[in-house]
C-alpha positions in Angstrom: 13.0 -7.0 244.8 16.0 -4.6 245.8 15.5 -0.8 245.9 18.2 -0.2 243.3 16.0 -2.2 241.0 13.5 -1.0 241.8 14.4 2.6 241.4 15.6 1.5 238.0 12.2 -0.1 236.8 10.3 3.5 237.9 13.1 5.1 236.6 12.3 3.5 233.0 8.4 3.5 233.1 8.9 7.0 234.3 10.8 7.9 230.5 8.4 5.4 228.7 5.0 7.2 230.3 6.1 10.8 230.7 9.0 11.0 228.1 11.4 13.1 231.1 13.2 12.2 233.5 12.2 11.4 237.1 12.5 14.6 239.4 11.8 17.3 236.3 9.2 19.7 237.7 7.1 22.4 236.0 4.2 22.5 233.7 5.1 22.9 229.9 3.2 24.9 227.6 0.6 22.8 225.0 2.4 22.0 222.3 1.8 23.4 218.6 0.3 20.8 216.3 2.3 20.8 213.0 1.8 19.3 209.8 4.2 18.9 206.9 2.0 20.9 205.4 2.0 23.5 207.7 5.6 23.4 207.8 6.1 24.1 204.6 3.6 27.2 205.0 5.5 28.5 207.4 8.8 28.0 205.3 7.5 29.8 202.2 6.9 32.7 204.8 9.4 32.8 206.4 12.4 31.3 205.1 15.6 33.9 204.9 17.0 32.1 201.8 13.5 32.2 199.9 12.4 35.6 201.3 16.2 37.1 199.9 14.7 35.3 196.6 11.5 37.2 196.5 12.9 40.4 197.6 15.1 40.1 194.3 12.8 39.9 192.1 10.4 43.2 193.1 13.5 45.0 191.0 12.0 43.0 187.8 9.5 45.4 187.4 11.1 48.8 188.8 14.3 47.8 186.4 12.4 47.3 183.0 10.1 50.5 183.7 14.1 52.0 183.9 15.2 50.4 181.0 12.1 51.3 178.7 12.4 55.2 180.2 16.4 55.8 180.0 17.7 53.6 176.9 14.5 52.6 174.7 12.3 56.0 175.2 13.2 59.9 174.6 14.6 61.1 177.5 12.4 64.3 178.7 13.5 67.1 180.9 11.8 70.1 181.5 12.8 73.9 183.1 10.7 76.2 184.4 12.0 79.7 186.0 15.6 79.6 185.2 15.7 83.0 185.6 18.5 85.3 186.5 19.6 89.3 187.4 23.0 90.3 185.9 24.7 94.1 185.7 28.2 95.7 184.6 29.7 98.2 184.0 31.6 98.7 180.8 34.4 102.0 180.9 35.6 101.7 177.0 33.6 102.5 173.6 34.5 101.9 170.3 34.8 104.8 168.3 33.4 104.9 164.3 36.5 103.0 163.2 36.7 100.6 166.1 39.0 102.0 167.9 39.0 101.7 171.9 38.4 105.2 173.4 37.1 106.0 176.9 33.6 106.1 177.3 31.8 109.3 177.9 29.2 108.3 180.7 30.2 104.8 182.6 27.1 103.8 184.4 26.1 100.3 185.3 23.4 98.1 182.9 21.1 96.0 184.6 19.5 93.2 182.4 16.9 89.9 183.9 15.9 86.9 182.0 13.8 84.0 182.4 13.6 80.7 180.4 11.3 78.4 180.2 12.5 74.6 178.5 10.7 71.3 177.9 13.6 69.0 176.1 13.4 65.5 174.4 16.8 63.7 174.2 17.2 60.4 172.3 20.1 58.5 171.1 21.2 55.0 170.3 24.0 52.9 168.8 22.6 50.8 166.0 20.2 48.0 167.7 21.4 48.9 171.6 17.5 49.9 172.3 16.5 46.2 171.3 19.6 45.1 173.0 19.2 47.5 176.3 15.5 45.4 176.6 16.8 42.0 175.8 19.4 42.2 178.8 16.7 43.5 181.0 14.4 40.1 180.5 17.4 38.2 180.6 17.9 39.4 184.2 14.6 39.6 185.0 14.5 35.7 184.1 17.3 35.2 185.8 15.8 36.4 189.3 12.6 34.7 188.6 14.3 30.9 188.1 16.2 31.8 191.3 13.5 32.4 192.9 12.2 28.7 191.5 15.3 27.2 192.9 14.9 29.2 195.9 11.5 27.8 196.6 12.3 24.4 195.5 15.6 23.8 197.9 13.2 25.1 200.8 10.3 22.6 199.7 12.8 19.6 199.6 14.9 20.8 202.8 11.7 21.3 204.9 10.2 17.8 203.9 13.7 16.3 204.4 14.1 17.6 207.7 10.0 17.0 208.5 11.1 13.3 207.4 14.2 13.1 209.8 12.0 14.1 212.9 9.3 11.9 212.1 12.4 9.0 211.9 14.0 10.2 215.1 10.2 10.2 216.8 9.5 7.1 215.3 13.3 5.5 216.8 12.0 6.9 220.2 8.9 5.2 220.4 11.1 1.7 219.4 13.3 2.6 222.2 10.6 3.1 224.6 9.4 -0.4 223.8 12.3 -2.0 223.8 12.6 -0.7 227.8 9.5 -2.0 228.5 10.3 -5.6 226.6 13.6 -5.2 229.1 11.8 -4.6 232.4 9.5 -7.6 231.4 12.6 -9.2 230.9 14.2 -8.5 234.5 10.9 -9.5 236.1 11.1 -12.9 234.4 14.6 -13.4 235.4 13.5 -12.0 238.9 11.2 -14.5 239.2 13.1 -17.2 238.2 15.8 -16.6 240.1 13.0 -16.4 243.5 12.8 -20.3 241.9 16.3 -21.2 242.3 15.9 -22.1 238.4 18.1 -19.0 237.3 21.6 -17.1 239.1 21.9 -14.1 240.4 24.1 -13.3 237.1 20.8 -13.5 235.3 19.3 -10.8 237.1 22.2 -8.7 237.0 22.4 -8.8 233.5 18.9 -8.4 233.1 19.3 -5.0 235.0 22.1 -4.3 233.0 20.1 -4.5 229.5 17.6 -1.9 231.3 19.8 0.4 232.0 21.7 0.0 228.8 18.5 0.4 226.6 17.7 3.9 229.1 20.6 5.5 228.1 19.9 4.6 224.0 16.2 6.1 225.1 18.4 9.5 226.6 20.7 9.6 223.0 17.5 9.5 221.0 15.6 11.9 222.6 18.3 14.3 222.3 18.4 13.4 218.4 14.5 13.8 218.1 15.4 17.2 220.0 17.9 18.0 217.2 16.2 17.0 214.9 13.0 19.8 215.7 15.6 22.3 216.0 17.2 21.7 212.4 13.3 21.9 211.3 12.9 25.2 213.3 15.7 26.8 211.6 14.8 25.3 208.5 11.4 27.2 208.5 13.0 30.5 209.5 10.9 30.6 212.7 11.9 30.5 216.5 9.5 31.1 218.7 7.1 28.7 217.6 6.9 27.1 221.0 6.8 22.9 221.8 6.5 21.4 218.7 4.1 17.9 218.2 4.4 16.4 214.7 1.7 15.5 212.7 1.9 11.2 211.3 2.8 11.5 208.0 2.0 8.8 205.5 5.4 8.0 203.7 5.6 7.3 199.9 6.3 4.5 200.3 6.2 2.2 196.7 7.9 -0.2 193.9 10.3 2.6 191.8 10.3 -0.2 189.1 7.4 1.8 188.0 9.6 4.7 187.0 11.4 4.8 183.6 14.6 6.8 183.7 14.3 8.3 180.3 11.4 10.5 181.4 12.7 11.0 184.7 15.9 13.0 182.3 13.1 14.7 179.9 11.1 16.1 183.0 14.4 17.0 184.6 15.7 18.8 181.4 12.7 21.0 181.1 11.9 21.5 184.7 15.3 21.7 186.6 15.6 25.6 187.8 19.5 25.6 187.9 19.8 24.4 184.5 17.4 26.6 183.1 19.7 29.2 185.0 22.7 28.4 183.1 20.8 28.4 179.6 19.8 32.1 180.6 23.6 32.6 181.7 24.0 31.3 177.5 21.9 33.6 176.2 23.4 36.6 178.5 26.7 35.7 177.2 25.3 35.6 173.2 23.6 39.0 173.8 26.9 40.2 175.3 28.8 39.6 171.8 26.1 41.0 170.1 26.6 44.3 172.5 29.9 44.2 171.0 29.7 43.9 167.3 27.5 46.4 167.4 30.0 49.1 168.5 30.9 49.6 165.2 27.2 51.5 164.5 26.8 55.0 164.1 25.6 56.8 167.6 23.1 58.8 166.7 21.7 61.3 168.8 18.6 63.9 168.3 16.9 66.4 170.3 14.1 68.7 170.1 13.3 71.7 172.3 10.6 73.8 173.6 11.2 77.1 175.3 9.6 80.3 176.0 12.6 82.6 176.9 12.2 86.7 177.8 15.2 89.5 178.1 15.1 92.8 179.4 16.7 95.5 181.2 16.5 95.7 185.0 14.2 93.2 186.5 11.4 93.3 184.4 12.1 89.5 183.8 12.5 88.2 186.6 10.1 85.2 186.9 8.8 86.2 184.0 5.6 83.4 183.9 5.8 80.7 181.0 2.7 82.0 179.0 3.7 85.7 178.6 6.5 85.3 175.4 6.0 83.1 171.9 7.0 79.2 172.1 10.3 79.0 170.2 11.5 75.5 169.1 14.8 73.7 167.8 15.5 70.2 166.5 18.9 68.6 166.4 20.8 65.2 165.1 24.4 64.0 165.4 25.8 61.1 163.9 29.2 59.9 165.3 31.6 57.5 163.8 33.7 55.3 166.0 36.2 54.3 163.5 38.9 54.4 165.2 37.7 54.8 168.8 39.6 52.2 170.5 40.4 50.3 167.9 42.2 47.8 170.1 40.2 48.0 173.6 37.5 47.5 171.4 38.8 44.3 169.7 39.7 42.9 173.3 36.0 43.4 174.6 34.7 41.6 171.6 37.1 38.6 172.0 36.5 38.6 175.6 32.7 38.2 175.2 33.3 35.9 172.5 35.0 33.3 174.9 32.4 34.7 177.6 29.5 33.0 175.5 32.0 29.5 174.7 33.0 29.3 178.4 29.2 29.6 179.2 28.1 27.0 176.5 30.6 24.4 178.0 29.3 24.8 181.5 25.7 24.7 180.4 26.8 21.4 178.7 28.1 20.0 181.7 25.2 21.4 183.7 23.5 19.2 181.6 25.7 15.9 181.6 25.9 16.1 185.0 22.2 16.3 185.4 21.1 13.5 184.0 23.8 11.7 185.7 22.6 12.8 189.2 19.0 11.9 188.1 20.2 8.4 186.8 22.4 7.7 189.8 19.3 8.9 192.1 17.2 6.7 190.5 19.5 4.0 191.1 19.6 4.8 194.9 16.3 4.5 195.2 15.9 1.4 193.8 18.2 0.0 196.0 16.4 1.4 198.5 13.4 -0.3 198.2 15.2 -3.4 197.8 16.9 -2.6 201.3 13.2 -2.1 202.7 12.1 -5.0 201.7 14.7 -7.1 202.8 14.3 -5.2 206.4 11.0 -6.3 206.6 11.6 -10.1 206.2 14.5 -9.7 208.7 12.5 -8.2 211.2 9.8 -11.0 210.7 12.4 -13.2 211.3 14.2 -11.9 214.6 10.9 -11.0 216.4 10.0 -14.7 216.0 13.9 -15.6 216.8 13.2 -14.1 220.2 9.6 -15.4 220.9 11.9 -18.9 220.8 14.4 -18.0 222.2 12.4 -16.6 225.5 10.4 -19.9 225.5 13.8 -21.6 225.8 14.7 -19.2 228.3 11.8 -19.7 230.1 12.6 -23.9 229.9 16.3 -23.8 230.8 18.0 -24.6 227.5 19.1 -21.1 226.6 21.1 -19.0 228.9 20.6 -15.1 229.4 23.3 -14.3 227.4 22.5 -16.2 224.6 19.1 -14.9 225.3 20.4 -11.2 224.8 22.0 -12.1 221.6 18.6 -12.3 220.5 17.2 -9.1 222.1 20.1 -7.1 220.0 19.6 -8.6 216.6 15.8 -7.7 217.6 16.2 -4.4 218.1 18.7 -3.8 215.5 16.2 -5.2 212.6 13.3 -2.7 214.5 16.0 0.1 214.0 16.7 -0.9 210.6 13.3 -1.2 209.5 12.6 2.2 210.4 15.7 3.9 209.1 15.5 1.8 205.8 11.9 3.2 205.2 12.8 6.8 206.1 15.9 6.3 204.0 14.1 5.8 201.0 12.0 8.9 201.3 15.3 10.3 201.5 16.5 9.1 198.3 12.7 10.0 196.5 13.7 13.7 198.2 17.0 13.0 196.1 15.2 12.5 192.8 12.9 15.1 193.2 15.6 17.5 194.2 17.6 16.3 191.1 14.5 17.0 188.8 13.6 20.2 190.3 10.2 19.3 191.5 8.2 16.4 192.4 7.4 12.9 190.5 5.0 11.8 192.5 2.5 12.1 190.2 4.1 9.5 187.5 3.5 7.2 189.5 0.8 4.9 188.2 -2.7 4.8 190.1 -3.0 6.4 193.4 0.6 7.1 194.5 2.1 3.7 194.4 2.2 0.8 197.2 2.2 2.4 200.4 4.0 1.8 203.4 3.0 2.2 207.0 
């Protein structure tokens, strides 16, 4: 056996064994156990996109406490001490018939006062306290089904991305056995060729299909490698360390089970982005409502408590709040607006007017183009599982393709290249098989993205047929 070959052989046991290349020194660090689970632990925790989401909606609570204090409760306010020292100096008198004359003795008066004031302030334009309220739980609602979708885009992303490593893992492993099926190969031909039964082409060609199926082994670990990066990010963290992934079993089952109609019932009343444009709706209809109520009467009231003391010199400064009688005064305004911007006003209520039409249309579309997407991901999976299935069979088929055609490699009758015709449409039905059953998790991801949530669930008995 030459020493090019065999460098090449330890070269590809080496990445089969070890997974690194020959010559990589170093010790790396145990790697970190993760489960999809797990993953999706860490995603809810740490996700920038969801954690934005939850930040958002801590103003729900902060913002109607506002809205119930400012615009649907009196307004209070209360004074204490607003105390002051003035003096003057007046030179003119008046005489008995009010003349101006010059004052006899101009000295300066000193004079202090202190008031104390607790005032209620309320006012309001015909329903605007009902309205002020509804807006607030619109918003409020608003935030909250964001924070739905939020959660839900994370939740499908992670498991996506979860699914795509597993797939890129799982295409590694096939690799690695297709190197050692290869060096098998090349020993075979080796030996043969040590008969005189084979040429030296054979060998070469057998070293050639090592070396070509090291170098798909190199692009798919740097694809696995991608692929736990894009997971990484995806779960907001970065110093997690070496990542292993935990097996997964896939959902893997017949979708004939599945009937569309209550895929587009669960999708109507459980999709958070449509639910999002029906609260956008109701924004809009609360907006013209704001509007045609500008025409109401503003009325405004008050009532006030004081205790108020004035004297000469200083004797009240700081004068304390229990020392003078409680005084008290109650107020009400109405106001009119007639003809207060007749025109602006006319323009605001058209504008909202179109507002709530614009955001009926688009929560109609919303709609239409919902049940599309879940129809038409339905669809996709279907075919799918079709595509699965027919993977299967044609992977049954090549692996027993190349048992014969080794045998008749082995006898003479076949030649090495038509011998690794059959190793390509072998390995290309082990690829496919793989990517075709990770491909339809992909499309379930689809649907359950589409619906807003998972459907696992409708699936009769115990989750459906499983796949390995």
């Amino acid at each position: 056996m030459s020493v090019a070959r065999e460098r090449l052989i330890v070269a590809a046991v080496a990445v089969v064994i070890f997974g690194i290349p020959v010559g990589v020194g170093g010790q790396q660090s145990e790697p970190v156990r993760l489960s999809l689970a797990e993953a999706l632990d860490l995603a809810a925790g740490s996700n920038p996109a969801l954690r934005q989401a939850t930040n958002s909606t801590l103003l729900n609570g902060v913002e109607m406490r506002s809205a119930w204090l400012d615009q649907v409760l009196p307004r209070a306010s209360l004074t204490l001490f607003d105390t002051g020292f003035t003096g003057n100096l007046q030179r003119q008198a008046l005489d008995d018939f009010g003349n101006p004359i010059a004052r006899p003795t101009a000295n300066w008066n000193y004079f202090s006062r202190t008031t104390h004031n607790l005032a209620l302030r309320w006012s309001f334009q015909g329903p605007s306290l009902f309205q002020a309220h509804n807006r607030q739980q619109l918003l409020n609602e608003d935030r909250e089904l964001g924070l739905v979708r939020a959660l839900t885009d994370v939740q499908i992303g992670v498991q996506r991305l979860y699914i795509d490593a597993l797939e890129q893992r799982e295409l590694q492993r096939a690799e690695e056995e297709l190197i050692e099926a290869r060096a098998i190969d090349l020993d075979v031909a080796e030996r043969m060729f040590s008969l005189a039964l084979k040429t030296r082409v054979d060998v070469l060609n057998a070293e050639l299909a090592v070396e070509q199926q090291t170098l798909a082994l190199r692009r798919q670990e740097a694809a696995f490698q991608r692929a736990l990066l894009a997971l990484e990010t995806a779960m907001g963290v970065s110093d997690i360390g070496a990542i292993e992934l935990v097996d997964e079993e896939l959902p893997i089952f017949d979708p004939a089970t599945f009937q569309v109609e209550e895929l587009v019932a669960r999708a109507l009343g459980l999709n958070p982005a449509l639910m999002q444009s029906e609260v956008a709706v109701n924004t809009a209809r609360a907006g013209v409502a704001e509007q045609n109520a500008s025409w109401w009467p503003e009325i405004s009231m008050g009532v006030d408590l004081f205790r108020r003391s004035f004297s000469q010199a200083g004797q009240a400064l700081f004068d304390p709040p229990g020392s003078r009688d409680l005084e008290s005064q109650f107020f009400m305004n109405f106001s009119f607006p007639l003809l207060d911007g007749y025109f602006q006003q006319s323009v605001a209520r058209q504008r909202a007017s179109v507002e709530l039409s614009n955001q009926r249309e688009g929560a109609r579309q919303a709609r239409l183009e919902l049940e599309a997407t879940v129809r038409g991901a339905l669809l996709d999976l279907e075919n799918q599982w079709e595509s699965y299935r027919l993977s299967e069979r044609s992977n049954v088929i090549a692996d027993e393709a190349l048992r014969l055609a080794r045998e008749e490699y082995r006898l003479g009758t076949r030649s090495f290249e038509e011998l690794r015709s059959s190793f390509q449409q072998e390995a290309d039905t082990r690829r496919q098989i793989i990517t075709s059953r990770h491909t339809f998790v992909e499309a379930l991801l689809v649907l359950e993205e589409a619906v807003g949530g998972s459907v696992r669930e409708m699936i009769p008995g115990s989750g459906g047929e499983a796949g390995d």
